[in-house]
C-alpha positions in Angstrom: 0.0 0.0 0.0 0.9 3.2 -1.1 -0.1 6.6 1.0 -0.1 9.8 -0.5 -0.6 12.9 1.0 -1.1 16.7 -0.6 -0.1 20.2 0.5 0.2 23.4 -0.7 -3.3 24.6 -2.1 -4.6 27.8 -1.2 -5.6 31.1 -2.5 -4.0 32.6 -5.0 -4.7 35.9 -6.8 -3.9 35.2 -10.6 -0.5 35.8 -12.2 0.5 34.2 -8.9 2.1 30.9 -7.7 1.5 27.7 -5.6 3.7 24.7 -5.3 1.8 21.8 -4.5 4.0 18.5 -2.8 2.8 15.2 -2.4 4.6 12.9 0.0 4.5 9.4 -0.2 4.6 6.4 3.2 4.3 3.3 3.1 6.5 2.2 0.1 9.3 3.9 -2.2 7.4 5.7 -4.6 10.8 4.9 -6.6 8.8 2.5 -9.0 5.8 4.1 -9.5 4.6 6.6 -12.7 3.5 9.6 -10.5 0.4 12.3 -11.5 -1.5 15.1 -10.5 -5.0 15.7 -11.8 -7.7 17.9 -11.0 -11.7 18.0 -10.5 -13.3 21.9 -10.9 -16.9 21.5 -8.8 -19.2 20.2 -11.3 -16.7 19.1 -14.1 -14.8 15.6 -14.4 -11.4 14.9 -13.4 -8.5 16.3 -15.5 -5.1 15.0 -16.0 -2.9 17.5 -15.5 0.9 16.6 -15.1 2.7 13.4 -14.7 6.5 12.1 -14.4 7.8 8.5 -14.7 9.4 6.6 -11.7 13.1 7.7 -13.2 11.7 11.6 -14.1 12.8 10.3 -17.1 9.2 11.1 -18.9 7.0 13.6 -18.4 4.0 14.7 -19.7 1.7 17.9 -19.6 -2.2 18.6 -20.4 -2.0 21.3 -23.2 -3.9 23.7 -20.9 -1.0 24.1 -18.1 2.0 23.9 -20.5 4.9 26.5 -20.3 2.9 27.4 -17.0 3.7 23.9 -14.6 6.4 22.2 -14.1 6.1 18.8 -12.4 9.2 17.0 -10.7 10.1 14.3 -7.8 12.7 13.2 -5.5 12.9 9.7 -4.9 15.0 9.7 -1.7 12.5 11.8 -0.2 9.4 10.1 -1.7 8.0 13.1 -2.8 6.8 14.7 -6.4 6.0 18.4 -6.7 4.0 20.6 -9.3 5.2 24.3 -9.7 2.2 26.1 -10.6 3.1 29.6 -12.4 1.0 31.9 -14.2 -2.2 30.9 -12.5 -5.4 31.4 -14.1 -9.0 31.4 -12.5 -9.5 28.8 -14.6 -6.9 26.2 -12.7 -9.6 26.9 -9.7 -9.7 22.7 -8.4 -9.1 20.1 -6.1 -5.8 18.7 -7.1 -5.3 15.0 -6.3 -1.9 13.3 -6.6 -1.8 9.6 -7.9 0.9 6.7 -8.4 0.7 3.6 -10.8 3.4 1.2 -11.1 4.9 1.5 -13.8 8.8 0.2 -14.7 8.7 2.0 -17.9 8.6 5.7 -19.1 5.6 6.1 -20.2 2.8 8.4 -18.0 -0.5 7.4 -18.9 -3.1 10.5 -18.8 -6.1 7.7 -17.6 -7.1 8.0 -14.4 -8.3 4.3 -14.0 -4.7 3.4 -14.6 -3.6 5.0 -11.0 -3.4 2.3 -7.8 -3.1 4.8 -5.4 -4.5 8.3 -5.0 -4.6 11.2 -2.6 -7.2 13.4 -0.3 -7.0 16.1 -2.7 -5.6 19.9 -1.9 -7.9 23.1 -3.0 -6.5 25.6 -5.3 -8.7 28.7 -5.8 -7.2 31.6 -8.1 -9.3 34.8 -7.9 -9.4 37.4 -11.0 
């Protein structure tokens, strides 16, 4: 078993920042594909960011390109997402996920994820 954990949401007035950490316990997250995603109220959940066990891979949803930056360290068990540039629009409960995964490749499904976070809020005002 695999437990994740989120911080670093908030409020954030747009053009602003947030880094958002998610720590793993239980087992090295040193062999798993790791992801955030996101769910606005009312809307489905959105990949958003995701890195492969060696940080080898990553991969980006088209709408936070050039804007996020996703990365982990595996000797602290713990994968971050740099938010920059925030829009109203990235307003969401951000969950963190891991799959295990030996390759490079980060799947954008979210049925693919084992394990998954509480979720952190993110609200960006205008």
């Amino acid at each position: 078993q695999v437990q994740l954990v989120e911080s670093g949401g908030g409020l954030v007035q747009a053009g602003g920042s947030l880094r958002l950490s998610c720590v793993a316990s239980g087992r090295t997250l040193s062999r798993y594909t790791t992801a955030w995603f996101r769910q606005a109220s009312g809307k489905e959940r959105e990949f958003v960011a995701g890195i492969s066990w060696s940080g080898g891979s990553t991969s980006y949803a088209d709408s936070v390109k050039g804007r996020f930056t996703i990365s982990r360290d595996n000797a602290e068990n713990t994968v971050s997402l740099q938010m920059n540039s925030l829009k109203p629009e990235d307003t969401a409960v951000y969950y963190c996920a891991a799959e295990y995964m030996l390759g490079q490749a980060v799947t954008v499904m979210s049925h693919r994820y084992d394990y998954w976070g509480q979720g952190t809020q993110v609200t960006v005002s205008s």
